[in-house]
LORO-568252 format. One line per 3 residues: number of its first residue (from 1); their letters; for each residue x, y, z of N, C-alpha, C, O. Coordinates in Angstrom, 1 decimal. Atoms other than C-alpha are relative to their C-alpha. Layout:
<atoms>
NUM> A> X Y Z X Y Z X Y Z X Y Z | ...
</atoms>
This chain:
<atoms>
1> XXX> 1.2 0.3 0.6 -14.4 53.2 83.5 -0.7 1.3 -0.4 -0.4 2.4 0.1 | 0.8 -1.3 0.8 -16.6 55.7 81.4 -0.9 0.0 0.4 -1.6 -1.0 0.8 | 1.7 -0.1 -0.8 -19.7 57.4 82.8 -0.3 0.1 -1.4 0.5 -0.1 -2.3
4> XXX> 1.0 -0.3 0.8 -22.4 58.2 80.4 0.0 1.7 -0.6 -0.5 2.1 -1.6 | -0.1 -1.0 0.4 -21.7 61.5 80.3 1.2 0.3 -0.7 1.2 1.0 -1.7 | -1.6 0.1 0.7 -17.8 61.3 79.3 -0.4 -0.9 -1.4 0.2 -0.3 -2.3
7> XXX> 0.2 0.1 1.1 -19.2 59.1 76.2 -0.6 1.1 -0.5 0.0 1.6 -1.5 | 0.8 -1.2 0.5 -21.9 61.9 75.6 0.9 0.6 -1.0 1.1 0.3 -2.2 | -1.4 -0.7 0.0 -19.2 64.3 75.4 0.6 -0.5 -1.3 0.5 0.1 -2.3
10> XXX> -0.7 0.4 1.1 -17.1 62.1 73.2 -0.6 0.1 -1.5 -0.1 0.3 -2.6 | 1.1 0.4 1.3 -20.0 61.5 70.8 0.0 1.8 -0.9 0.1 2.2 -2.0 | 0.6 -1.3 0.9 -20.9 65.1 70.4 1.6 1.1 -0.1 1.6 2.2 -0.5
13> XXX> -1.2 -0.5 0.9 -17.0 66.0 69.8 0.6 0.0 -1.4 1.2 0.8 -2.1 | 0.0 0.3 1.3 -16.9 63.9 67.0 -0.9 0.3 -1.0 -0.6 0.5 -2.2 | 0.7 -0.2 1.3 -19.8 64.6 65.2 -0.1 1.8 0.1 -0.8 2.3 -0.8
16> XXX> 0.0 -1.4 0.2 -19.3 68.7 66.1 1.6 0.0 -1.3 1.8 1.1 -1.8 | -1.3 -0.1 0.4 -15.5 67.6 64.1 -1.1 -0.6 -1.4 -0.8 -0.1 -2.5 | 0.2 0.5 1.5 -17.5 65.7 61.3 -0.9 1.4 -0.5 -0.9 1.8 -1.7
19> XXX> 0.8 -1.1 0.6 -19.9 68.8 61.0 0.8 1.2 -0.3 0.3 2.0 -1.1 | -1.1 -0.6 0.1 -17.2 70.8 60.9 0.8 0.2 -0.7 1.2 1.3 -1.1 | -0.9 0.3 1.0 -15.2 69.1 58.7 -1.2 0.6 -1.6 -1.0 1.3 -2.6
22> XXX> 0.8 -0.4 1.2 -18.3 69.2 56.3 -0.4 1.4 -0.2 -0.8 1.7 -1.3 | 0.1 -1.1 0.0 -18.9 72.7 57.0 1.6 0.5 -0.9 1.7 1.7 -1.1 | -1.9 -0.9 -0.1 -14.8 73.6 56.0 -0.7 -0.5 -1.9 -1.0 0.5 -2.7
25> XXX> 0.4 0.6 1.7 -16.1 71.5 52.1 -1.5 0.2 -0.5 -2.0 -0.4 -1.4 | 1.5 -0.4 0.8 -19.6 72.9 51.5 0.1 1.5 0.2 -0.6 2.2 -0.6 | -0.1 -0.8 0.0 -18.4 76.1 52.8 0.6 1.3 -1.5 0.3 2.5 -1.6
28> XXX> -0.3 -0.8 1.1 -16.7 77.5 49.4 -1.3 0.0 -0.5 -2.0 1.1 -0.4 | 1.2 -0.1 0.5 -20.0 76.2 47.6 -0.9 1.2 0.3 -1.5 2.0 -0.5 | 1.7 -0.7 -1.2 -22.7 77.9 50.0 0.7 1.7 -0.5 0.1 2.4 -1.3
31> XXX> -0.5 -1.1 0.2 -20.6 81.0 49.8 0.5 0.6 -1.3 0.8 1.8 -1.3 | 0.4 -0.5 0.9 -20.3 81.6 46.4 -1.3 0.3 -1.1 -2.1 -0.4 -1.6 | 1.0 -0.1 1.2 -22.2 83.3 44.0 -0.1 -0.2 -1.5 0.9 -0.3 -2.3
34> XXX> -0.3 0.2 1.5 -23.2 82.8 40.8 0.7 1.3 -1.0 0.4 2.5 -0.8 | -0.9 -1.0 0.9 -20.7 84.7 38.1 -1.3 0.7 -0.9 -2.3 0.1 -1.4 | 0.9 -0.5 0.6 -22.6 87.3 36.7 0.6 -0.3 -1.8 1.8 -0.5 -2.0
37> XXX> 0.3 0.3 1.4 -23.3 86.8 32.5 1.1 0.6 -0.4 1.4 1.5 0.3 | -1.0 -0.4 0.5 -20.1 87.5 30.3 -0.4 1.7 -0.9 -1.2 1.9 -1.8 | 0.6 -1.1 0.9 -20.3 91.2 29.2 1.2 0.8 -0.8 1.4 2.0 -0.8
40> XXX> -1.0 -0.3 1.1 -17.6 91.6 26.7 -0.1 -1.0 -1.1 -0.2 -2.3 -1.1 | -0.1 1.0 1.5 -17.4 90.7 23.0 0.7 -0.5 -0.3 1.8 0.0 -0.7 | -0.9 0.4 0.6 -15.8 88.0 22.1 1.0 0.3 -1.0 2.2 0.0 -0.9
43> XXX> -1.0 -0.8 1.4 -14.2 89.8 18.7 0.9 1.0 0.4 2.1 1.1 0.0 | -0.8 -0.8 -0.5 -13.2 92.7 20.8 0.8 -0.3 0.8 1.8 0.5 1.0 | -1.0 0.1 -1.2 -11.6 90.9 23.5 1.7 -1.1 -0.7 2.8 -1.2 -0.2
46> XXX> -0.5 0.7 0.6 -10.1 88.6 20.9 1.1 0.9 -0.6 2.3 0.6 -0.4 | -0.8 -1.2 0.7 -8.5 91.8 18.9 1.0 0.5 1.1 2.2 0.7 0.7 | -0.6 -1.0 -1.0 -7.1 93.4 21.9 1.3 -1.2 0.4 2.5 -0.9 0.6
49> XXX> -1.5 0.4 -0.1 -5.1 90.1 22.5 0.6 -0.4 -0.9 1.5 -1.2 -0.7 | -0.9 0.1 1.1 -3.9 89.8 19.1 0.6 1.4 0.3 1.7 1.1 0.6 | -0.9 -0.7 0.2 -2.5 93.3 19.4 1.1 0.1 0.8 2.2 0.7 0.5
52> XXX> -1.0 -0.2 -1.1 -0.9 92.8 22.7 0.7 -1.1 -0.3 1.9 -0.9 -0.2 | -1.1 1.2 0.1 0.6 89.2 21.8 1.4 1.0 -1.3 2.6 0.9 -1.2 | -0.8 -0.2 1.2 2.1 91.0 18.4 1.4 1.0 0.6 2.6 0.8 0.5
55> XXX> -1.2 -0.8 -0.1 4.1 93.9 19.9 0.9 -0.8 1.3 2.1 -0.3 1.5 | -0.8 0.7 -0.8 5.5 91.4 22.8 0.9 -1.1 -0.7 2.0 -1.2 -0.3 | -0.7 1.1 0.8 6.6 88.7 20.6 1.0 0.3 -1.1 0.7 0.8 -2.2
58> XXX> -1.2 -0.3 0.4 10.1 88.8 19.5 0.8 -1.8 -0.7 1.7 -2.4 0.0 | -0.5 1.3 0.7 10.9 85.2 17.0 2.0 0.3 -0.2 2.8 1.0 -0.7 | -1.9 0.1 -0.2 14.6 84.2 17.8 0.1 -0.7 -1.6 -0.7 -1.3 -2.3
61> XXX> 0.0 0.4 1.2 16.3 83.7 14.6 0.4 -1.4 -0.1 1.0 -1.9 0.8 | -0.4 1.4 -0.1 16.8 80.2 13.3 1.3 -0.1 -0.2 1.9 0.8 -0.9 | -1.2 0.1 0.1 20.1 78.8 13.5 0.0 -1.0 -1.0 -0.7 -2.0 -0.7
64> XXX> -0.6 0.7 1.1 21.3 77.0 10.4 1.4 -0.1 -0.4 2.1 0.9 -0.4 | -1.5 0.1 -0.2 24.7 75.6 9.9 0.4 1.1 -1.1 -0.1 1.7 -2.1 | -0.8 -1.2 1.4 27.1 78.0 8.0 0.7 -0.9 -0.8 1.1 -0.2 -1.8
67> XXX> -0.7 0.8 0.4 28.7 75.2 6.8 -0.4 -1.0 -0.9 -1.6 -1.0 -0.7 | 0.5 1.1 0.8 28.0 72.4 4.5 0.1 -1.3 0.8 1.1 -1.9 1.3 | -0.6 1.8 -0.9 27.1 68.9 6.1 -0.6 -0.8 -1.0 -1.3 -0.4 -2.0
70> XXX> 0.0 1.2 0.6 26.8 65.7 5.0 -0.3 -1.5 1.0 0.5 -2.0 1.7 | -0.5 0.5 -1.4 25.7 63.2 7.2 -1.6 -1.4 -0.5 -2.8 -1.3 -0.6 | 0.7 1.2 0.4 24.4 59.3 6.3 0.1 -0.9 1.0 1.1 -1.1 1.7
73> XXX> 0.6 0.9 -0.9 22.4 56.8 8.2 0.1 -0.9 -0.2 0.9 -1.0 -1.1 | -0.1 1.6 0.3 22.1 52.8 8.1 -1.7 -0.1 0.6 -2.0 0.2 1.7 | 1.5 0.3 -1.0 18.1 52.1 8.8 -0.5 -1.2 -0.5 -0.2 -1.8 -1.6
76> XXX> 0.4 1.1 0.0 16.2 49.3 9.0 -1.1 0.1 -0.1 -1.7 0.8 0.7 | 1.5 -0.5 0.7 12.7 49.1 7.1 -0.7 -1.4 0.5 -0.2 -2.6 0.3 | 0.9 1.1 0.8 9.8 46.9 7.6 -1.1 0.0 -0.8 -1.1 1.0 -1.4
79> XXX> 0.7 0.7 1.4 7.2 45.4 5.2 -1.0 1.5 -0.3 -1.1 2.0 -1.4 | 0.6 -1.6 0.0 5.1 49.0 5.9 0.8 1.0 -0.6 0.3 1.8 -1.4 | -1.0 -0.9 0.7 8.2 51.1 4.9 0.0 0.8 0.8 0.1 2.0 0.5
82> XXX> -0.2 -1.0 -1.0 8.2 52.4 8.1 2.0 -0.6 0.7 2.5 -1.7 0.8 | -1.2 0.6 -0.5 12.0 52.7 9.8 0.0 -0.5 1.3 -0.4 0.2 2.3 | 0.2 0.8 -1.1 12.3 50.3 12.4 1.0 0.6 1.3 0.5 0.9 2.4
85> XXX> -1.1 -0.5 -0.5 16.0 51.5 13.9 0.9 0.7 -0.9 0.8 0.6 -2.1 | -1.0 -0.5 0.5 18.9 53.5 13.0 1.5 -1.4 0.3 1.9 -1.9 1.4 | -1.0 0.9 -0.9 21.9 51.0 13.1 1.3 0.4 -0.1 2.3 -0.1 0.5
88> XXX> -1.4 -0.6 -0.3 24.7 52.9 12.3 -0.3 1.3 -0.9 -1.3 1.5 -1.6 | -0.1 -1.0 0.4 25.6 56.2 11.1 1.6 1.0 0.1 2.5 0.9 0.9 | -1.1 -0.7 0.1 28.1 59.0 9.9 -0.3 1.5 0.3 -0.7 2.1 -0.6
91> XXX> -0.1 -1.2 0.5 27.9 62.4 10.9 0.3 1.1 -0.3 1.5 0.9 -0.5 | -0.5 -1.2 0.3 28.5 65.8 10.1 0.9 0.6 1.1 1.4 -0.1 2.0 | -0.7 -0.7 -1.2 30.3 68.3 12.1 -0.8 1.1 0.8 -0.2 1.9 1.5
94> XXX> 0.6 -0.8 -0.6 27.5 70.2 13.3 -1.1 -1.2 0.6 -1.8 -1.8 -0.2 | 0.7 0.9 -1.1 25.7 68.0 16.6 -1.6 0.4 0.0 -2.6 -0.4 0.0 | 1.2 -0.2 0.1 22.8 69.7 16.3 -1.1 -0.2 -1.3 -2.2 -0.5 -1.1
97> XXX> 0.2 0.5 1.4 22.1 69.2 12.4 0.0 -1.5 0.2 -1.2 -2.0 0.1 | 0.0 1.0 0.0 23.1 65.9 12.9 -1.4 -0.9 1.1 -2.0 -1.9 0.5 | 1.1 -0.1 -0.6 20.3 65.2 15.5 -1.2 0.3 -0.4 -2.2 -0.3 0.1
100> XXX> 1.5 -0.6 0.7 17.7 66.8 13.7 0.2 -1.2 -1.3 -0.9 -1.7 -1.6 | 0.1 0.7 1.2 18.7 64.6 10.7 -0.6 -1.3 0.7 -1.6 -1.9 0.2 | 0.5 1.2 -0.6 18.5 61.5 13.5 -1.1 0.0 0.3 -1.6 -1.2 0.3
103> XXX> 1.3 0.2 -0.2 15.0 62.4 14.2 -0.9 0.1 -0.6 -2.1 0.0 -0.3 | 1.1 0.3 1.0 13.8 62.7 10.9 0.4 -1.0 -0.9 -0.1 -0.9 -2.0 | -0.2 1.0 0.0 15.4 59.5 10.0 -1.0 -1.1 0.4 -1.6 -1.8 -0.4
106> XXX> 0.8 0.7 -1.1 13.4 57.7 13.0 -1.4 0.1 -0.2 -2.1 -0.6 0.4 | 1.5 -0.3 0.0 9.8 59.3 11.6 0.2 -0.4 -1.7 -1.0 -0.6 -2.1 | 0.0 0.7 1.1 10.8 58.1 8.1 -0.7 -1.0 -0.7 -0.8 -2.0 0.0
109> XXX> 1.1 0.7 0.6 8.7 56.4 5.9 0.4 -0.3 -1.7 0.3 0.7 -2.4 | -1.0 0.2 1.2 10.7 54.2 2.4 -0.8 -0.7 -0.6 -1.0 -1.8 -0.1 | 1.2 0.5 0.6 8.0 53.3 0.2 0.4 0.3 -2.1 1.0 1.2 -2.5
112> XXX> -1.1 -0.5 1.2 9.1 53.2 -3.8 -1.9 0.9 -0.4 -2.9 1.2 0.3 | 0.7 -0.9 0.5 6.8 55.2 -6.3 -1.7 -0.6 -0.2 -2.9 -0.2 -0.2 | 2.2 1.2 -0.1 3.3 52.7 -6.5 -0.2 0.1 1.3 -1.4 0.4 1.4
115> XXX> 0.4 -0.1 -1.2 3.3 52.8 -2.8 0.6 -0.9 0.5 0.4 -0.8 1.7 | 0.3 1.4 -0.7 4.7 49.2 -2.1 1.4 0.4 0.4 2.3 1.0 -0.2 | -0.9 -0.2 -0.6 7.2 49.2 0.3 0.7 -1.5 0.5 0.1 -2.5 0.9
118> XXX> -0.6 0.6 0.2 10.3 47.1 0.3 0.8 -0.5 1.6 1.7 0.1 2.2 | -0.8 -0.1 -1.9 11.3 45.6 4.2 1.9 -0.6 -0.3 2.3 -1.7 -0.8 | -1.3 0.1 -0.1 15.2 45.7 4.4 1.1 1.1 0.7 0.9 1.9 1.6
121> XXX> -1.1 -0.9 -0.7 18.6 47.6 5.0 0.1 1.3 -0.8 0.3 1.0 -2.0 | -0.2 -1.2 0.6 18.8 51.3 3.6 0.5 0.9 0.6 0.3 1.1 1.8 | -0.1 -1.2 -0.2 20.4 54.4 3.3 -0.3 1.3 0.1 -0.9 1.7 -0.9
124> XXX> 0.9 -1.3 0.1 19.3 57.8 4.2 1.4 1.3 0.4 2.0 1.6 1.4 | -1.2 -0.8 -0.2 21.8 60.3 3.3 -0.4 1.7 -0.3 -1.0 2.2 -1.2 | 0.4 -1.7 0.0 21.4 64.2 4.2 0.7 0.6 -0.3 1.7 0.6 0.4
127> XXX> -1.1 -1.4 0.1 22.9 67.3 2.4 -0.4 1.3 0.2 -1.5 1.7 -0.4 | 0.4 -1.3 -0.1 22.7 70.5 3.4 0.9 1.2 -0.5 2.1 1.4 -0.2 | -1.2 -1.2 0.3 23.7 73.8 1.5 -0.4 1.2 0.3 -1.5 1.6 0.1
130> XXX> 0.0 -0.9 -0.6 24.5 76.8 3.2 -0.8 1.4 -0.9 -1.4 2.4 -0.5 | 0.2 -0.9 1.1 23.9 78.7 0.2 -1.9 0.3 -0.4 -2.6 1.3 -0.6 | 1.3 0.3 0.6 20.5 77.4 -0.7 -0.7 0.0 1.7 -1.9 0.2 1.6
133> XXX> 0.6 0.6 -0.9 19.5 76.6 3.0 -1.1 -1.3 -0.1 -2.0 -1.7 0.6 | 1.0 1.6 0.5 17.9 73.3 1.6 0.7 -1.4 0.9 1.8 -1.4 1.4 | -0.7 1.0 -0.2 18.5 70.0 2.8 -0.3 -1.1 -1.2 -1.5 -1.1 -1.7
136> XXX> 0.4 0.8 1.0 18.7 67.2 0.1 0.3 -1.7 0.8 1.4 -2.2 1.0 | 0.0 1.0 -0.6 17.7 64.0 1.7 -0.5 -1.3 -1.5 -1.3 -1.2 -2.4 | -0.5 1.3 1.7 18.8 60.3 -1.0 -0.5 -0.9 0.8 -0.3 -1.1 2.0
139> XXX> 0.0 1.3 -1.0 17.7 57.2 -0.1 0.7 -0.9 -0.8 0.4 -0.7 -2.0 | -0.5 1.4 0.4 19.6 53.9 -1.2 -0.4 -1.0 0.6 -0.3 -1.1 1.8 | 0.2 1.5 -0.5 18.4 50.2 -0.9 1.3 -0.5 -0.1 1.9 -0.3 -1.1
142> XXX> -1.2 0.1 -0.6 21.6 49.0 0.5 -0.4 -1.9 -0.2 0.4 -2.6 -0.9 | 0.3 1.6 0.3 19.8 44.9 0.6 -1.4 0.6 0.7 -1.8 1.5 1.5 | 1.2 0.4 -0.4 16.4 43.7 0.6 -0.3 -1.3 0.8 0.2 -2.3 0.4
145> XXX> 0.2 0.7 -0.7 15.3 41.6 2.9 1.1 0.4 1.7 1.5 1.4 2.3 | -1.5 -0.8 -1.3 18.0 41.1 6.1 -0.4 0.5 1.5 0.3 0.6 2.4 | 0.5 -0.7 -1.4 15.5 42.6 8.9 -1.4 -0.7 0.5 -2.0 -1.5 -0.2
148> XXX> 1.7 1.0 -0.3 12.1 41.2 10.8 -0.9 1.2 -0.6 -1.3 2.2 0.0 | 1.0 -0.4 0.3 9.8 42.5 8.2 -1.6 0.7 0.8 -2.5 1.5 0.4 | 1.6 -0.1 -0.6 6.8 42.4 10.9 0.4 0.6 1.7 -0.2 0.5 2.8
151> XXX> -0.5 -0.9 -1.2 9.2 44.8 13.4 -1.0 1.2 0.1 -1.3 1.7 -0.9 | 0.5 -1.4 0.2 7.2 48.0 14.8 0.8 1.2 -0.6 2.0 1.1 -0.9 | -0.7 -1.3 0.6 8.2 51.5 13.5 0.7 0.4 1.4 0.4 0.1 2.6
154> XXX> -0.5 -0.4 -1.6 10.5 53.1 15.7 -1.2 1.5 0.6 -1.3 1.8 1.8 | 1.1 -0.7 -0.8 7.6 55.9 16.4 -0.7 -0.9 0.3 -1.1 -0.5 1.4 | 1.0 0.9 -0.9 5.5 53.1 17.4 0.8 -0.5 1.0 0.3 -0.7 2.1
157> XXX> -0.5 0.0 -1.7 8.1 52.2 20.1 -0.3 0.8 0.4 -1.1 0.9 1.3 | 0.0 -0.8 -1.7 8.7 55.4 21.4 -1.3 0.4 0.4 -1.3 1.0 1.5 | 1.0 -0.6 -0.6 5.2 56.3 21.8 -0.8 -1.4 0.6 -1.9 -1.1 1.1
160> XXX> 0.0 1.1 -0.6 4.8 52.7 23.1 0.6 0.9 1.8 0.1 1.4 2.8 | -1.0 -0.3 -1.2 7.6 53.7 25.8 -0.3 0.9 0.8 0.0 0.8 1.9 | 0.8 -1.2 -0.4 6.0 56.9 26.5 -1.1 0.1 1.1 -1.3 0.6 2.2
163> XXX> 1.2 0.3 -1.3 2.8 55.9 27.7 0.4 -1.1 0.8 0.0 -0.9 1.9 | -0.5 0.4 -1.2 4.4 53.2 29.7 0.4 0.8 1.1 -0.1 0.7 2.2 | -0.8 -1.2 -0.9 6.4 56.0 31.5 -1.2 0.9 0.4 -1.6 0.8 1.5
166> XXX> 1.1 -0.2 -0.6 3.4 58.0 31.6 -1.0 -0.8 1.1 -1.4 -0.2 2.1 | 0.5 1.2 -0.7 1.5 55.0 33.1 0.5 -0.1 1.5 -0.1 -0.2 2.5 | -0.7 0.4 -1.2 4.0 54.7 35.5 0.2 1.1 0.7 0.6 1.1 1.8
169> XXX> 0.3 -1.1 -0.8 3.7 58.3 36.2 -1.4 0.6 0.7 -1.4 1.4 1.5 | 0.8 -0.2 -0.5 0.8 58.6 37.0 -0.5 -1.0 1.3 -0.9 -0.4 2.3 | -0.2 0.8 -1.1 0.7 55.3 39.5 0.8 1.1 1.0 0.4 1.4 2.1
172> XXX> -1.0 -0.7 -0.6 3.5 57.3 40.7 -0.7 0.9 1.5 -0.7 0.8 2.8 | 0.8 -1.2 -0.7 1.4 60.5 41.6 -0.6 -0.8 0.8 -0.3 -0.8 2.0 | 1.6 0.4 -1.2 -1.9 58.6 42.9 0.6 -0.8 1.4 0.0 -0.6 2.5
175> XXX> -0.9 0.6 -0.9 0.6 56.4 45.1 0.5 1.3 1.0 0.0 1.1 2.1 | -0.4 -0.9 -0.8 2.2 59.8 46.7 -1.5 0.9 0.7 -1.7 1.4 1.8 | 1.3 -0.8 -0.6 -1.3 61.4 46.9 -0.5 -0.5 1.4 -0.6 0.1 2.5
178> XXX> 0.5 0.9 -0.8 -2.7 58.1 48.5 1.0 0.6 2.0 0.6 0.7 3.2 | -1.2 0.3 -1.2 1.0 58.6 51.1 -0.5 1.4 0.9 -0.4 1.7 2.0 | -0.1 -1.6 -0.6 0.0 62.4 51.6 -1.0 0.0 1.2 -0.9 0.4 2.4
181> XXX> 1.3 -0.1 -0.9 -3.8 61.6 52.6 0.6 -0.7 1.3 0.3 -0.2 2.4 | 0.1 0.7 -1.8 -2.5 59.0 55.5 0.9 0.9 0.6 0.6 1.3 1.8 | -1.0 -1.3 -0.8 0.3 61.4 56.4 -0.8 0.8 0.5 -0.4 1.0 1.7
184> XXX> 0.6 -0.7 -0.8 -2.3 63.8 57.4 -0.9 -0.8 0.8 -1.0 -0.5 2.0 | 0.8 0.2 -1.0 -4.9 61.7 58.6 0.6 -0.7 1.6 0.0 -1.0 2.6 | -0.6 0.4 -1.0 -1.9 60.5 60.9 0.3 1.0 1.2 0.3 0.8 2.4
187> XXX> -0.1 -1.3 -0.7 -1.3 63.9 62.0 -0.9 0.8 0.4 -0.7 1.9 0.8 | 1.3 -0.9 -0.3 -4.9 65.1 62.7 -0.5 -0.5 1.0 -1.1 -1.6 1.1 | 0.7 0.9 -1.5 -5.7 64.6 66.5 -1.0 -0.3 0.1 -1.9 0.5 0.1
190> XXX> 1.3 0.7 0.0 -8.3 62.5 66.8 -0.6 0.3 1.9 0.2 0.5 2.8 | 0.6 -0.2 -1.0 -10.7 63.0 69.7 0.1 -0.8 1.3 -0.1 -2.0 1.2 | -0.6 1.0 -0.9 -9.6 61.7 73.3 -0.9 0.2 0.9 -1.1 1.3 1.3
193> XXX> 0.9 -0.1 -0.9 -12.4 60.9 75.8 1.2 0.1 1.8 1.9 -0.8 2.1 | -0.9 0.1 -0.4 -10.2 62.3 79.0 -0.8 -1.2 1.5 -2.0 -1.6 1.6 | 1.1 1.2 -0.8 -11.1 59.7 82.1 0.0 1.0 1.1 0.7 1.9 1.4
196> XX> 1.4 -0.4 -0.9 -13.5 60.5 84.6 0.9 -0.4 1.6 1.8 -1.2 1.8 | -0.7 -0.1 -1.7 -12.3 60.9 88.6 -1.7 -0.1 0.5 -1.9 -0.1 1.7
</atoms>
């Protein structure tokens, strides 16, 4: 059984631990001071890191095939003239060209010369010359119609899929944070009234 003084005791352990605690979280506050007024010129401080960014920065040269490619797609348009999917394709012999052509395939946009755009199956065929460093990108209507007109763009999937994944990253985090806070509050000995003789 507990005397009155062993509760005491208990009482004023916990609230010297809650005062404590608030002392450990008002203590940065209280203890700092206010930042004295900015005393450098914007323009000069600005200059100084343009000169320093300029002599550190060294631009890698771009790689461009040495070679001539050639390298045609199968896409699928809807009624916007935006491309829906890629559904087949040929490519080159250089993996990285070919890639770069895939992802500006996928942001593509097949619209004729008035603006009105035609939903179906088309071609999008890329040449590249070594000579010129150009790329010459052809389109062909292959068939009209053939596809679900009222499909999203494939950038409106992936930035669909994106923020889902985001979404679910972030759950993710607040879920582990939530796991961290009980993990310590599991591990922070709580106050033990010891018994009385």
């Amino acid at each position: 059984m507990r005397s009155r003084g062993t509760e005491a005791l208990a009482a004023a352990a916990v609230a010297a631990g809650v005062l404590s605690a608030t002392a450990w979280f008002a203590a940065p506050a209280a203890a700092s001071t206010p930042s004295p007024a900015p005393t450098v010129n914007a323009q000069l401080l600005n200059q100084k890191l343009q000169s320093a960014a300029k002599s550190n920065v060294t631009m890698p040269a771009t790689r461009t095939p040495s070679d001539p490619q050639h390298t045609e797609l199968t896409v699928e348009v809807n009624k916007k003239g935006e491309v829906t999917r890629v559904r087949a394709g040929k490519g080159g012999p250089d993996p990285l060209f070919n890639a770069m052509v895939y992802g500006n395939a996928l942001q593509a946009y097949i619209k004729k010369p008035d603006g009105e755009a035609i939903s179906g199956i088309y071609k999008l065929i890329y040449d590249y010359s070594p000579d010129t460093k150009m790329v010459k990108r052809t389109v062909q209507l292959v068939q009209a119609g053939g596809v679900d007109p009222d499909a999203s763009g494939a950038v409106e999937d992936m930035m669909k899929a994106n923020s889902k994944r985001m979404e679910l990253d972030s759950k993710t985090w607040t879920q582990l944070q939530k796991n961290a806070k009980a993990m310590d509050a599991k591990a922070t000995p709580k106050p033990s009234s010891a018994p009385s003789h």
